[in-house]
C-alpha positions as CSV (number, residue, x, y, z in Angstrom):
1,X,-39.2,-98.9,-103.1
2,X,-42.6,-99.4,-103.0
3,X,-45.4,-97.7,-105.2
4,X,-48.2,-95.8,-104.2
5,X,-51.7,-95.9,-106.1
6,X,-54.3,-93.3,-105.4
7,X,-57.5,-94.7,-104.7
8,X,-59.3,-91.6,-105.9
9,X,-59.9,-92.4,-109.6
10,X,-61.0,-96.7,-108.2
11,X,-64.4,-97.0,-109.4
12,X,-64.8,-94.3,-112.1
13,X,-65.3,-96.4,-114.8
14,X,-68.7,-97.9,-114.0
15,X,-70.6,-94.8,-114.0
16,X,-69.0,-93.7,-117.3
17,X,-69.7,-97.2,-118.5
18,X,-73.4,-96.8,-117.4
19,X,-73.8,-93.7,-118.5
20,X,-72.3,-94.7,-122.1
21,X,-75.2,-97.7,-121.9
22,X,-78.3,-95.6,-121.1
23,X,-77.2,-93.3,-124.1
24,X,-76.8,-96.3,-126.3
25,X,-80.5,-97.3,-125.2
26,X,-82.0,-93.2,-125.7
27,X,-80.1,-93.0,-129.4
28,X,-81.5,-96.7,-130.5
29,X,-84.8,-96.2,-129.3
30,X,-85.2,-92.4,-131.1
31,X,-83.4,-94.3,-134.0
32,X,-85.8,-96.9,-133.8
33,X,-89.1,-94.3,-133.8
34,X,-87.8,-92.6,-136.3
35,X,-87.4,-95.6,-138.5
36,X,-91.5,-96.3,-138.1
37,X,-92.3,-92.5,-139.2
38,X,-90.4,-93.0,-142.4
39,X,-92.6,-96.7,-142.8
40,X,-95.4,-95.0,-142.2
41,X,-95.0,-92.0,-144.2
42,X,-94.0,-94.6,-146.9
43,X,-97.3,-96.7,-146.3
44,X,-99.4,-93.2,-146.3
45,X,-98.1,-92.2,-149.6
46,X,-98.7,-95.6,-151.0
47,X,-102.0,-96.0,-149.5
48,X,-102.8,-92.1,-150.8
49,X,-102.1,-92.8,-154.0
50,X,-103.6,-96.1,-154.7
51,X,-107.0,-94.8,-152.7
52,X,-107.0,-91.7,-155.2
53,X,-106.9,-94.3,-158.4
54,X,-109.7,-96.1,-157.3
55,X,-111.8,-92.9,-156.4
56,X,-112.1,-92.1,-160.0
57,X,-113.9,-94.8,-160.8
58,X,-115.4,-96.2,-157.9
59,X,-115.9,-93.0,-155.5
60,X,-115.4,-93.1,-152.5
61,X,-116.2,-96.2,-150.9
62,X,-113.3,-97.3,-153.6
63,X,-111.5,-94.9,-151.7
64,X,-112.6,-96.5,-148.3
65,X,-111.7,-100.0,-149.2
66,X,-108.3,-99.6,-151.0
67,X,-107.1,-97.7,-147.6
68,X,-108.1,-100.1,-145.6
69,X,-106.2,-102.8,-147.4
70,X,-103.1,-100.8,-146.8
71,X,-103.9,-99.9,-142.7
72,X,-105.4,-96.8,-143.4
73,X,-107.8,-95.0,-142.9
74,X,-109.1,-91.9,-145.6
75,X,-109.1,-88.5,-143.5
76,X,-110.3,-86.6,-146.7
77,X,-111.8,-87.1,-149.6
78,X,-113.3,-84.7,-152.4
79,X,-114.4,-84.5,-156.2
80,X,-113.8,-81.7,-158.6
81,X,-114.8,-82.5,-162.2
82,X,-112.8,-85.6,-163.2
83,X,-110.0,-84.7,-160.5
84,X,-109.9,-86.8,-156.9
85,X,-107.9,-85.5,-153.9
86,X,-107.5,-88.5,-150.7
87,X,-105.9,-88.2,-147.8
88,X,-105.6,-90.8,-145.8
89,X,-103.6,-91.9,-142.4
90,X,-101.4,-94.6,-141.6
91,X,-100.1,-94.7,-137.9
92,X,-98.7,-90.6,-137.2
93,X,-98.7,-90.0,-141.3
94,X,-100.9,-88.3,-143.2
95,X,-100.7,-88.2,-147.2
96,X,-102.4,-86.7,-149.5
97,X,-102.5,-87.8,-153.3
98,X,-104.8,-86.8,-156.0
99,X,-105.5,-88.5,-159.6
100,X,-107.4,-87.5,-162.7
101,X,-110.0,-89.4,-164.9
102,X,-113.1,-91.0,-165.0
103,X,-116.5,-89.4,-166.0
104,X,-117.5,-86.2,-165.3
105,X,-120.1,-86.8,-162.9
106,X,-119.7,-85.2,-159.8
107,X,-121.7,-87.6,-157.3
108,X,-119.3,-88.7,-154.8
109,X,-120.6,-92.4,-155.6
């Protein structure tokens, strides 16, 4: 008695297979940018808080320098009184921190 195999399934297991590896490729690369917008969001906050610190005291060339030693760059900067508010960007992120202290001069040294 002999068998018979159908020939119309041969084959189908390659495009499922490459299918499955382009998917693979789309989910780590979206799982890979995502990963570098949570760094840099991370870096921005850092960078927004330590650039607001050294506003109080040293204005904002303070400001300017501290970001820069982190990657980024201050995208706002402004003096109310003895308050500070810096925003700054690192990569896609923006942050935007603020601090209190210092004299009460208001000269944006």
């Amino acid at each position: 008695m002999r068998v018979r195999r159908s020939t119309g399934e041969r084959g189908q297991a390659a495009p499922f297979a490459a299918a499955a590896a382009a998917l693979a490729v789309v989910f780590t690369m979206a799982v890979g940018r995502l990963a570098g917008d949570l760094v840099d969001a991370a870096r921005a906050r850092t960078a927004a808080d330590a650039s607001a610190l050294a506003a109080v005291h040293g204005g904002r060339a303070a400001a300017d320098a501290l970001a820069a030693r982190h990657d980024a760059s201050v995208v706002g900067w402004s003096r109310a009184g003895r308050d500070v508010v810096v925003t700054v960007r690192v990569g896609h992120a923006m942050a935007t921190a603020r601090a209190t202290g210092g004299d009460l001069v208001s000269n944006g040294r």
